[in-house]
C-alpha positions as CSV (number, residue, x, y, z in Angstrom):
1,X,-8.8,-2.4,-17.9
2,X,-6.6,-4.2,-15.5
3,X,-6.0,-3.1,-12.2
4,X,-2.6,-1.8,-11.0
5,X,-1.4,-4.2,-8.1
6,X,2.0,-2.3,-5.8
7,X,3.9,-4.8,-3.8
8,X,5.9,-2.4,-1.4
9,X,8.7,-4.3,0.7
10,X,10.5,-2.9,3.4
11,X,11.8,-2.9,6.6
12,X,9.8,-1.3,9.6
13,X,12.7,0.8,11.6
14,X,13.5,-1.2,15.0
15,X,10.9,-0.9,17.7
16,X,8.2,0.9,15.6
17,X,6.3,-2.1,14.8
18,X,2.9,-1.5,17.2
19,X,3.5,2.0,15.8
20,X,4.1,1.3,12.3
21,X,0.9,-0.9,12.1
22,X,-1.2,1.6,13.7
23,X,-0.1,4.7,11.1
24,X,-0.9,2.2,8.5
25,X,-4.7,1.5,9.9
26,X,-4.8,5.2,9.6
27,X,-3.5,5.7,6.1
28,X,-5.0,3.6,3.9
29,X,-8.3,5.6,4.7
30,X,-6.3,8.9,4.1
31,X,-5.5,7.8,1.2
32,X,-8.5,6.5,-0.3
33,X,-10.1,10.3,0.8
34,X,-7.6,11.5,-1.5
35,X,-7.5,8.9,-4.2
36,X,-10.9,7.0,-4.4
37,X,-9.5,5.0,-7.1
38,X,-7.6,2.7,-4.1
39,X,-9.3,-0.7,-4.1
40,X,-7.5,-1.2,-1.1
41,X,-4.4,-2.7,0.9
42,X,-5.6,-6.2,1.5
43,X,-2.4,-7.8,2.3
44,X,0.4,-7.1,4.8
45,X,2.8,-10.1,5.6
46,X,5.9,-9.7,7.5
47,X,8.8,-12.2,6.5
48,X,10.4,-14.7,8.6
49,X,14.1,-12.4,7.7
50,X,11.4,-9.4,9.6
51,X,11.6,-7.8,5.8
52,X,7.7,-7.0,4.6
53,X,5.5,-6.8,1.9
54,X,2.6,-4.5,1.6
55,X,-0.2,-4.8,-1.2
56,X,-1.9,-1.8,-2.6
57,X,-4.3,-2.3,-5.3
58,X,-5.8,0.8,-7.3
59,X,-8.4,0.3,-10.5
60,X,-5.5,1.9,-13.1
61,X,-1.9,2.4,-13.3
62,X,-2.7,6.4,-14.2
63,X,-4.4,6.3,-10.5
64,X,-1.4,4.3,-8.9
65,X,0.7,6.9,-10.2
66,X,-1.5,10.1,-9.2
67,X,-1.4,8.7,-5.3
68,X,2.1,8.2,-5.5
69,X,2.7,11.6,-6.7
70,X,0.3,12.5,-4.0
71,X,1.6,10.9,-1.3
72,X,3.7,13.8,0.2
73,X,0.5,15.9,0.8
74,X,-1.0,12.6,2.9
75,X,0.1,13.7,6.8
76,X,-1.2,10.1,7.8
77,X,0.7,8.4,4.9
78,X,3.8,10.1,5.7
79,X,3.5,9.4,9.2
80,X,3.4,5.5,8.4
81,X,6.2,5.9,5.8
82,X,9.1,7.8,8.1
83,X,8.9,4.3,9.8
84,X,10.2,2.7,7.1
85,X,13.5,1.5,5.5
86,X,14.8,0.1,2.4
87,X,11.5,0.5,0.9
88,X,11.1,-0.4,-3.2
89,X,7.8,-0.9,-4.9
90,X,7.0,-3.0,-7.6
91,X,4.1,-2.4,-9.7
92,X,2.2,-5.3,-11.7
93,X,-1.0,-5.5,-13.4
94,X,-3.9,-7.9,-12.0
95,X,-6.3,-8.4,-15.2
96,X,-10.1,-8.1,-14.2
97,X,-10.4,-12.0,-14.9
98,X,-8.0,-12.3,-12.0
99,X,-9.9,-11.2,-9.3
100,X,-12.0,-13.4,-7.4
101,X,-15.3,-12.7,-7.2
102,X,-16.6,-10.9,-3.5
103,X,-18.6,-13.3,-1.3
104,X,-16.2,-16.8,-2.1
């Protein structure tokens, strides 16, 4: 079964950036506690317009959609999000053929 790959962009409110990437170090652990179907959030690129994208990966869509309903009982995940603006998520899927093999 493909995994469910979430490509969250946004902008991190002015001046919260050390703040914002701290609150994200601790969330993604929060949320894997509450949903051990998170892979993980491998990437986090900021843009050169200071927009950025964030990538979740979670090993179904039914388990990207049970953290996202989730989310609002995460205090560390909401901490990271009430830093952010003009957020929007798009979801893809990543067939297992796609990922590349640990160790390479």
């Amino acid at each position: 079964m493909p995994s469910c790959v979430e490509f969250v962009k946004f902008r991190v409110k002015d001046g919260q950036q050390p703040a914002f990437l701290a609150r994200r170090s601790a969330a993604i652990p929060a949320v894997r506690r509450a949903h051990p179907d998170l892979v993980g959030a491998p990437v986090l690129a900021e843009h050169a317009d200071g927009s950025w994208t964030d990538v979740w990966i979670y090993r179904t869509p039914e388990a990207a959609e049970r953290a996202n309903a989730g989310a609002g009982e995460i205090p560390e995940f909401l901490a990271m999000a009430e830093l952010l603006e003009d957020v929007r998520v798009e979801a893809a899927s990543m067939p297992d053929a796609g990922a590349e093999p640990e160790g390479k």
